[in-house]
N, C-alpha and C positions, 0 to 999 in steps of 0.2 A: 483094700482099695481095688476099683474093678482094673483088670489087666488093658494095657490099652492096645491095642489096633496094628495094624503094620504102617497106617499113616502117621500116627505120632509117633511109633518107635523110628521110623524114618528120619523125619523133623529131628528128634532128640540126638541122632546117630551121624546125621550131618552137617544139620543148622548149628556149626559152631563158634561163630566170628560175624561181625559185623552186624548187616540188617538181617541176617539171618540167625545169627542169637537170639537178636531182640524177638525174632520171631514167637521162638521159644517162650523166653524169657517171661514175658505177656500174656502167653498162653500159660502156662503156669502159675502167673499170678493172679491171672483171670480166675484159674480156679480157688486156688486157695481162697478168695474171695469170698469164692461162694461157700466152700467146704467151711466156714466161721458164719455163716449166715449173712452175709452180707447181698443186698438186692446189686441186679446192673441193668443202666438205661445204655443201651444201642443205640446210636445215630447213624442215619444212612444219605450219604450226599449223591451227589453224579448221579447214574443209571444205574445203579445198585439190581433193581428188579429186573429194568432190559438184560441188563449180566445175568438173571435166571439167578440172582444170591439163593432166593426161593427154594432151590432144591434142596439147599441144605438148612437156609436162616429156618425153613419152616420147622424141620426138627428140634432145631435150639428152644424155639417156641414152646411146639409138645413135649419138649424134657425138661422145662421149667429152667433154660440157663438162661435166660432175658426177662428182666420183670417188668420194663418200659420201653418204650420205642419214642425217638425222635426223627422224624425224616421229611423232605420236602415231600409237596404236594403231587410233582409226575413221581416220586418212589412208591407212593400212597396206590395211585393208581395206574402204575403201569404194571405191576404187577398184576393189577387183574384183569388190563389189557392183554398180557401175555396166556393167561388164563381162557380167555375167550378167542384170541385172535391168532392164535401161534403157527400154524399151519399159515397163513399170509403173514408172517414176517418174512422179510429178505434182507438176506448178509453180503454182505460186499465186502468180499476180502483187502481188495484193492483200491480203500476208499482213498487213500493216501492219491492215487492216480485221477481223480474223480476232476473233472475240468468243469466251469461254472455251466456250461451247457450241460454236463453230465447230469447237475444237480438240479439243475431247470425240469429234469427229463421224469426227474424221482417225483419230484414235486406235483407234476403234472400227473402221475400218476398215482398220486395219492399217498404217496408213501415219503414221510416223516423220519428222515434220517439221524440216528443218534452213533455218532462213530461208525462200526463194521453192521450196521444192523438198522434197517427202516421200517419202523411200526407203521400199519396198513392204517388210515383213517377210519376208513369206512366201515370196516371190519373190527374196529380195535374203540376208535371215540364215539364212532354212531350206535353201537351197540349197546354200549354203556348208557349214552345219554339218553334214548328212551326209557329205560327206567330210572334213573337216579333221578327225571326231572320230575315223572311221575310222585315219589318216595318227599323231593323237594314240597312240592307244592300239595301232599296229604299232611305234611307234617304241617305249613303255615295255615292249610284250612282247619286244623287240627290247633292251633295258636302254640306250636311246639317249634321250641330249639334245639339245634345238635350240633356238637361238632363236626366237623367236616370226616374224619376218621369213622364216627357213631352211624353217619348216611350209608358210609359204604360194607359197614356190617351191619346194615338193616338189609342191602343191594344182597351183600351175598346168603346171610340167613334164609331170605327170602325164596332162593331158591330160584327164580324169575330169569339165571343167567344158565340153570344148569344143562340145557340143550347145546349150549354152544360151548361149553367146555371141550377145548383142544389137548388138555396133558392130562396127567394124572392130578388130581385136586390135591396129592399130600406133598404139590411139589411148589402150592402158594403158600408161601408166606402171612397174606392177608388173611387168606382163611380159617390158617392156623390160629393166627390173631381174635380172628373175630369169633373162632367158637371157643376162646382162651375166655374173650372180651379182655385184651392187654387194653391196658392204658394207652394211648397212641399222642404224640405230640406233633401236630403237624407247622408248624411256624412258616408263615409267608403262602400260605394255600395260594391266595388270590394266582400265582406265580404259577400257574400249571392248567393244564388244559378244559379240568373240570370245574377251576375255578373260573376261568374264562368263559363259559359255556354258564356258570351261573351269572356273571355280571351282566351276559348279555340277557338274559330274563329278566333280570331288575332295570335294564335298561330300558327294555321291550315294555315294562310295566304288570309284567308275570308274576313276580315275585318280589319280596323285601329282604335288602341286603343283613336285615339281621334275625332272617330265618338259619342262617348258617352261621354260629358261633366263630368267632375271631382272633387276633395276637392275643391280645388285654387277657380275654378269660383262658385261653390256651396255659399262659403262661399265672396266673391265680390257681387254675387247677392242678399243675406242676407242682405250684408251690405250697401247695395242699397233700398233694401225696409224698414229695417228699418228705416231709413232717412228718407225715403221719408212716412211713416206710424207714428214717432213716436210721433207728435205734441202732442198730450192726452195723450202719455204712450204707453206702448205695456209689457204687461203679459208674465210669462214664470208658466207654469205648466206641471212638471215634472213628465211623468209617469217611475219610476225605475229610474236605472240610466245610465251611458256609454255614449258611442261618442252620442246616440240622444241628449242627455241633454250637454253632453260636448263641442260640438262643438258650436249648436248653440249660448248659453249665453257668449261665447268669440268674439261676434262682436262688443258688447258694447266697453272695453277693449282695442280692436284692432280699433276702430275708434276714440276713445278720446283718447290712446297712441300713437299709432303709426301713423293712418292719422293725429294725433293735432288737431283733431277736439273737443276741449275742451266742448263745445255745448253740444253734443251730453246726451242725457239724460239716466238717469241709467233704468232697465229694472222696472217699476212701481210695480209689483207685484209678488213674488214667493212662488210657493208650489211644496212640491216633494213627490212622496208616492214612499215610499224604506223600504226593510228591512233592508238595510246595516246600519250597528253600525261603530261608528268612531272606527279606529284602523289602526295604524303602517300607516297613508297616504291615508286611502280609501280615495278617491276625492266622490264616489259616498254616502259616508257615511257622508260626512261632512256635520258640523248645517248651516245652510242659512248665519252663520254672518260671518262664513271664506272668502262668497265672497266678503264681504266688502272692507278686506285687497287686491284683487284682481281689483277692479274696475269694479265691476259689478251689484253689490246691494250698495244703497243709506242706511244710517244708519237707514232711517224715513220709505224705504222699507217695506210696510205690508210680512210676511216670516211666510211659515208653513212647519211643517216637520209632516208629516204622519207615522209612522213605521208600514208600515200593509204590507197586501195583494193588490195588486194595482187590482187585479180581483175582489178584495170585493170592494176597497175605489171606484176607480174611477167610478163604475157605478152608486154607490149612489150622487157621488156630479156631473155627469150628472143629474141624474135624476133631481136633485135639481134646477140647473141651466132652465130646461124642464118643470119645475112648477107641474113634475110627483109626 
């Protein structure tokens, strides 16, 4: 076994008790996971990318510890907003002090606030949109469909953004992705800025809303590779919570229910880093063993619940996983 790192012998030497076992604990069992063959789908909620996960998710990628991705549609593409536009990001340490006039003033200025950090528009969404609509509207004169995931590794293969790359490219995620070609599950696209930016094309009468593949087949192609992936298992490791985490773990579910495909195997391993507390029905708050009653975790299921920061947890149990 390769020797690890002084960041997990750290982890291992202090993360003794509580959320900080679990830390451990998860990173551990993340791997054994894999060290039996078993595949793992990543979910990514919140601003995962704006956090720059990127520096590290992207090696996870190129060392083959992820073999699926589920994440909203800004994770999709802020990432490679960050990519293009990073030098006009601005941080606001002190957003907590920020008075509605303050936020009137970002606005006005073009800049899109996401917690301590506001992405440039013009710099960041107008950049992208000249090509992805280009890429849009070859593929439907072309009578071709794609995922919304497949658009933006056409965007980056292409080459057509590498002028305005602001960081080091082995520190996107996305790219890493797209010359991987991972699987990517995007659930709720419509929900993000470039899917906004398509409605208004179909609106405008530019384009047809089902040039851009949707939930329905998102979630058939899922349920296509899980099949065909899940002989050893297949992982779910949960960053935050919402439709990333929500949609994908209901394939399971939906193929031993509703296909009868009784076979079908429950999802091998789960961990989720949330601050959500269970209360009044949070789904994203719930313990791991509610999805028992659900059909989606196995009772014998290894399940970890994190209650952190997913900007602290998740970079330490990469690192871990990366022998860092």
């Amino acid at each position: 076994m390769k020797t690890k790192g002084a960041i997990s012998q750290f982890i291992e030497k202090y993360y003794l008790h509580f959320n900080a076992a679990s830390v451990v604990d998860a990173a551990k069992a993340y791997e054994e996971q894999l060290n039996k063959g078993s595949k793992m789908l990543v979910s990514l909620a919140g601003a995962m990318s704006t956090a720059e996960l990127g520096k590290i998710f992207a090696e996870m990628i190129r060392k083959d510890k992820v073999q699926i991705i589920s994440c909203t549609g800004a994770n999709l593409e802020e990432d490679v907003m960050n990519l293009v536009a990073h030098s006009h990001y601005e941080r606001v340490p002190n957003y907590r002090d920020l008075t509605p006039q303050d936020e009137w003033d970002l606005l006005e200025r073009g800049l899109n606030r996401v917690t301590d950090t506001c992405i440039p528009e013009e710099e960041a969404f107008r950049r992208i949109q000249e090509h992805i609509v280009k890429i849009w509207k070859d593929a439907e004169a072309a009578g071709e469909r794609y995922f919304p995931h497949e658009f933006m590794y056409k965007l980056l293969l292409s080459g057509v953004l590498e002028e305005y790359y602001e960081i080091d490219i082995k520190d996107s995620w996305m790219y890493a992705a797209a010359q991987a070609n991972l699987p990517i599950i995007v659930p709720g696209w419509e929900d993000s800025t470039m899917g906004n930016i398509f409605a208004s094309y179909v609106m405008k009468g530019e384009l047809k809303a089902s040039t851009v593949k949707a939930g329905i087949e998102y979630m058939t192609y899922l349920a296509d590779w899980y099949t065909a992936n899940s002989d050893n298992g297949i992982g779910f490791f949960q960053i935050g919570g919402g439709i990333a985490g929500d949609f994908p773990i209901c394939v399971v579910p939906m193929l031993y229910q509703d296909m009868e495909r009784t076979d079908t195997p429950f999802w091998s391993y789960f961990c989720q880093i949330s601050d959500s507390t269970t209360s009044y029905g949070s789904y994203s708050g719930a313990v791991p063993n509610e999805k028992i009653t659900w059909g989606k975790l196995d009772m014998n299921t290894p399940k970890f619940i994190i209650e952190s920061d997913a900007t602290i947890v998740a970079p330490l149990i990469f690192a871990y996983l990366l022998d860092m």
